[in-house]
ROGU-635116 format. One line per field, with one value per residue: residue number from 1; residue in one letter; x, y, z of N, C-alpha, C in turn. Coordinates in nm, 2 decimals. Atoms other than C-alpha are relative to their C-alpha. Layout:
! ROGU-635116
num <- NUM, ...
residu <- A, ...
n.px <- X, ...
n.py <- Y, ...
n.pz <- Z, ...
ca.px <- X, ...
ca.py <- Y, ...
ca.pz <- Z, ...
c.px <- X, ...
c.py <- Y, ...
c.pz <- Z, ...
! end
This chain:
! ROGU-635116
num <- 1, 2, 3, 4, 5, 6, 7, 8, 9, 10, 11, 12, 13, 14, 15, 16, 17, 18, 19, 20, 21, 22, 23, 24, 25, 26, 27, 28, 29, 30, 31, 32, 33, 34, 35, 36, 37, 38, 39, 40, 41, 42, 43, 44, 45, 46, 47, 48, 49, 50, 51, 52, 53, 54, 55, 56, 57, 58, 59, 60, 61, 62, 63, 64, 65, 66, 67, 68, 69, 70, 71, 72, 73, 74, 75, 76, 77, 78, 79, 80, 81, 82, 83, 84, 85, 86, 87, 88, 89, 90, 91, 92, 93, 94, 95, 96, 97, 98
residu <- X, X, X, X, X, X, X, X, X, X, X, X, X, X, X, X, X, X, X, X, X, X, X, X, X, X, X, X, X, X, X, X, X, X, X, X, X, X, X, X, X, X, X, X, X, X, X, X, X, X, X, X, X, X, X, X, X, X, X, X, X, X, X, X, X, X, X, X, X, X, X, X, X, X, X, X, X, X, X, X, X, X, X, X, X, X, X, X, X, X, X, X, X, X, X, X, X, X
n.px <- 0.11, -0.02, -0.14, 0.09, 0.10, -0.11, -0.03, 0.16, 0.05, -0.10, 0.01, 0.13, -0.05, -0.11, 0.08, 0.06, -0.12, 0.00, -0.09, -0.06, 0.00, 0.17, 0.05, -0.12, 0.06, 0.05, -0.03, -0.08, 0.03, -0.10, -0.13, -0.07, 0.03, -0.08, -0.03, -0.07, 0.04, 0.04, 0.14, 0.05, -0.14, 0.02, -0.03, -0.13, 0.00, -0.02, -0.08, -0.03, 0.06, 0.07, 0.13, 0.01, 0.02, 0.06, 0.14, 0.03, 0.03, 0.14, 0.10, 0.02, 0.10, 0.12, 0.04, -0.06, -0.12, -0.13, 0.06, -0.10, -0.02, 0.14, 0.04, 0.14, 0.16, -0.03, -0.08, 0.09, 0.11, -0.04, 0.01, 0.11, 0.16, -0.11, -0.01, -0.13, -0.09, -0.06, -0.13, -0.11, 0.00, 0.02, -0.16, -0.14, -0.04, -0.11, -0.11, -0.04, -0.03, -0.18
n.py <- -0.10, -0.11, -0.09, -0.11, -0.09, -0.08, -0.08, -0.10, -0.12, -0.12, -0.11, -0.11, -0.15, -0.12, -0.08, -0.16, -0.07, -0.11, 0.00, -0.07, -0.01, -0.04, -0.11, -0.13, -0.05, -0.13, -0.14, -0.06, -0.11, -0.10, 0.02, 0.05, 0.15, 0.06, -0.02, -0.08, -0.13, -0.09, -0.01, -0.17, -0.08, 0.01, 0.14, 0.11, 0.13, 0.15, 0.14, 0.09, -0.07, 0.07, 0.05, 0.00, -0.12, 0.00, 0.05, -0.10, -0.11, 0.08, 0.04, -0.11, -0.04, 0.03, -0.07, -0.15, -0.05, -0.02, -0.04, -0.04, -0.02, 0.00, 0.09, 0.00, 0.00, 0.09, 0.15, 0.06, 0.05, 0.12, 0.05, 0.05, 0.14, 0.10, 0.11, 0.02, 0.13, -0.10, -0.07, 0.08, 0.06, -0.16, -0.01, 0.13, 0.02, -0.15, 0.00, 0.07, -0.06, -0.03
n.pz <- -0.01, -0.11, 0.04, 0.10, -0.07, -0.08, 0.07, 0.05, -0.14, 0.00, 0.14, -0.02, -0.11, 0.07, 0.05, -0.09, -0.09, 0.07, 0.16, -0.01, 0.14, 0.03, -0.08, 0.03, 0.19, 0.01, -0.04, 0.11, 0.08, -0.09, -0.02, 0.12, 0.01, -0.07, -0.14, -0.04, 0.01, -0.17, 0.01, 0.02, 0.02, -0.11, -0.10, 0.03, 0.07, -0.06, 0.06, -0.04, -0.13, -0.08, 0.03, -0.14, 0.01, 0.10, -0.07, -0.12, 0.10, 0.06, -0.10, -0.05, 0.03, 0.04, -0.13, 0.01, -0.08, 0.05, 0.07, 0.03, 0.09, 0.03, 0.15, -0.07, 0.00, 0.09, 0.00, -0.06, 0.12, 0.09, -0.10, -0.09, 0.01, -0.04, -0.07, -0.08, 0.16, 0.14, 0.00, 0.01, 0.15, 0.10, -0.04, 0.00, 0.18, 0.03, -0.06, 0.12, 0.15, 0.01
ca.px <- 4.65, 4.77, 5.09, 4.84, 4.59, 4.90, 5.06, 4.68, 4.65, 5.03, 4.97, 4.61, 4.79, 5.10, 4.81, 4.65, 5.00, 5.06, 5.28, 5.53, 5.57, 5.22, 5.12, 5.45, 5.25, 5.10, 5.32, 5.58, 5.38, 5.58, 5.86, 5.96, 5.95, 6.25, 6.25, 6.44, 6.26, 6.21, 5.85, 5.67, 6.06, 5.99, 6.06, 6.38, 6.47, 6.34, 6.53, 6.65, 6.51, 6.52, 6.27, 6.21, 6.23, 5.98, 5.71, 5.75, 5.72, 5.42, 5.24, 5.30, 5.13, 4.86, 4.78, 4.86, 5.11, 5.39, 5.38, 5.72, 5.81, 5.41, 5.34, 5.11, 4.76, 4.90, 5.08, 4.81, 4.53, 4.78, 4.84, 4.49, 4.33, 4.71, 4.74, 5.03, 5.12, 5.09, 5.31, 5.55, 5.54, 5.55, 5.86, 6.07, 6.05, 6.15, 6.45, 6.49, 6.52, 6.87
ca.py <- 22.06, 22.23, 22.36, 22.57, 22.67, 22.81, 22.97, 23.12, 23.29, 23.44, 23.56, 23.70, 23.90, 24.08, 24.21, 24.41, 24.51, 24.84, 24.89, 25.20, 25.24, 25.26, 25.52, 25.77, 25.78, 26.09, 26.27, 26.24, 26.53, 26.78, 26.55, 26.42, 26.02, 26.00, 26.18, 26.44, 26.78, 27.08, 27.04, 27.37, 27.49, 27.49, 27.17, 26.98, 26.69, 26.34, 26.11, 25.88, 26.06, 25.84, 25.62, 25.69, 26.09, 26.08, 25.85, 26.16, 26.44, 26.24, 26.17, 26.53, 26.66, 26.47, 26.57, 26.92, 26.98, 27.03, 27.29, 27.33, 27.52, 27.65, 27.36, 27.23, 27.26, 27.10, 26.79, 26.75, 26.68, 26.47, 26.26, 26.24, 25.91, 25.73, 25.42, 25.39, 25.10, 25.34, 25.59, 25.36, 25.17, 25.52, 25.59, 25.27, 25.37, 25.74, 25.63, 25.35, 25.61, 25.69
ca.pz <- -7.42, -7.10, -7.30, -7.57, -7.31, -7.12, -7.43, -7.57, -7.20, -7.28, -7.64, -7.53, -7.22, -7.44, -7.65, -7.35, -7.26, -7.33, -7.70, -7.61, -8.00, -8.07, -7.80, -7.91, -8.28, -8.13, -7.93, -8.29, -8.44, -8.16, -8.07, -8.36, -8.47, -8.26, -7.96, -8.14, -8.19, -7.89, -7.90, -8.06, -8.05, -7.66, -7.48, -7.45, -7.66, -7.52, -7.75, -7.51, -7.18, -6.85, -6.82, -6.43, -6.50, -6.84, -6.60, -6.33, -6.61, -6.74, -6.39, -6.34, -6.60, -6.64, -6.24, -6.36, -6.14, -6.40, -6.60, -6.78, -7.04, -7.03, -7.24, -6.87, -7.07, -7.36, -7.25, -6.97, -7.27, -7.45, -7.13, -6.98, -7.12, -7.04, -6.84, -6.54, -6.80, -7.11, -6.94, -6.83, -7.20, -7.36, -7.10, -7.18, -7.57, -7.54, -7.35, -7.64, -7.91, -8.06
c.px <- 0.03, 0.10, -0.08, -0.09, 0.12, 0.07, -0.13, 0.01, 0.11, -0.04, -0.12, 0.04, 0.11, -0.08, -0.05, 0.16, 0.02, 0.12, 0.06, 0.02, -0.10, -0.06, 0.07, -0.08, -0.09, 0.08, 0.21, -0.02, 0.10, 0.15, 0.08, -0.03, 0.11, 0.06, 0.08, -0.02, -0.02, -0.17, -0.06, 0.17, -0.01, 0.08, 0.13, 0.00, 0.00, 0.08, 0.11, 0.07, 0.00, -0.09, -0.04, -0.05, -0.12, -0.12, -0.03, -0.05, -0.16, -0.12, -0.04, -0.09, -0.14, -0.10, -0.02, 0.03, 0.12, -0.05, 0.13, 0.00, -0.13, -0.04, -0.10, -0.12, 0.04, -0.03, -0.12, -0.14, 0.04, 0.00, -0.11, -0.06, 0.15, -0.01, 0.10, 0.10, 0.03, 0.09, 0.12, 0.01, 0.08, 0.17, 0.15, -0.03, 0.05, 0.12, 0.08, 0.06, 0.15, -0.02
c.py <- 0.11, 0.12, 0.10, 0.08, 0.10, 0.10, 0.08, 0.11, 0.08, 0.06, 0.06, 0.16, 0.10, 0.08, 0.11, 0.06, 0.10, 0.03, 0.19, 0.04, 0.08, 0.17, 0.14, 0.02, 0.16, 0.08, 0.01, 0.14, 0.08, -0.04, -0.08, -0.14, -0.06, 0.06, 0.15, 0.15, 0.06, 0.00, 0.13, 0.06, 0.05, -0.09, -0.05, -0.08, -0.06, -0.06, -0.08, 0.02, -0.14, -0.05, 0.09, 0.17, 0.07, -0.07, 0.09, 0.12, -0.05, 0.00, 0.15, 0.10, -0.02, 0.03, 0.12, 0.09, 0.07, 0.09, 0.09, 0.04, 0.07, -0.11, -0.12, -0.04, -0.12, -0.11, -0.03, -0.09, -0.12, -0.19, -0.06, -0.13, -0.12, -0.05, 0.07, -0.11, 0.07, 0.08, -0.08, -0.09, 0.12, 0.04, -0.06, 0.06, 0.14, -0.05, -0.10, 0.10, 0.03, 0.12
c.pz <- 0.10, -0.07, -0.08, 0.08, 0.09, -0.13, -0.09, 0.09, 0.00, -0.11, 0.06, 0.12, -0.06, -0.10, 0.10, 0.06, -0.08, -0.10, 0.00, -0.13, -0.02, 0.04, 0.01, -0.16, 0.07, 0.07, -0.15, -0.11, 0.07, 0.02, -0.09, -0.01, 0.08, 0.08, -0.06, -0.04, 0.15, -0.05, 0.00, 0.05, 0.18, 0.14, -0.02, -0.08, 0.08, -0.03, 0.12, 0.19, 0.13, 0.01, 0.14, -0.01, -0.12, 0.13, 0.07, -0.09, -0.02, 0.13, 0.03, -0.07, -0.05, 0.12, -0.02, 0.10, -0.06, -0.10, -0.10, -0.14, -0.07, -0.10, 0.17, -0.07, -0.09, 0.04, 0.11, -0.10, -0.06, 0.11, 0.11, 0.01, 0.01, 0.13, 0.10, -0.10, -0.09, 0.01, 0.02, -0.13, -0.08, 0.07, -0.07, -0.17, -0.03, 0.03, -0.11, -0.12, 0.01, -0.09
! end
C-alpha cells in the first residue's frame, strides 16, 4: 500500500511540472517548431540556445528590461503569464532542439 501511495504522489507531481514542449507550442508561430526561424525576420535563431542565457533573456523580458531586437513589447506579452518553472522548462527544450 505504501509503494502505490508513494508512486500516486510521483505521477500526480510530474503532471504539475512544467512540460517545455507544450509551452514552446506558442512561441513556434515566430520561431519556428524547432528553434529555427529569426523571429518576424528579426531575432536570432534559438535552436539549441543555452539554457542559462534563454532563462536570462526570458526573465528579462518579461521584467521589461530587455528589449532586443525591439521585439521588448512583444516577447514581454508572450512571457507574462510564465512560471520560473515554465521558463526554465521552456529553456531546457530550446537548447534540446537540433
Amino acid at each position: 500500500m505504501k509503494k502505490i501511495a508513494i508512486a500516486m504522489l510521483f505521477a500526480g507531481s510530474t503532471l504539475l511540472m512544467a512540460d517545455g514542449a507544450a509551452l514552446y507550442a506558442k512561441c513556434a508561430g515566430c520561431h519556428g517548431q524547432n528553434g529555427e526561424k529569426s523571429a518576424l525576420g528579426k531575432s536570432a535563431i534559438i535552436k539549441g540556445q543555452d539554457v542559462a542565457k534563454t532563462v536570462e533573456q526570458l526573465h528579462g523580458y518579461k521584467a521589461g528590461t530587455l528589449n532586443q531586437h525591439g521585439m521588448g513589447a512583444l516577447m514581454k506579452g508572450q512571457v507574462a503569464s510564465m512560471s520560473d518553472d515554465d521558463i526554465k522548462a521552456v529553456a531546457e527544450h530550446i537548447a534540446g532542439l537540433k
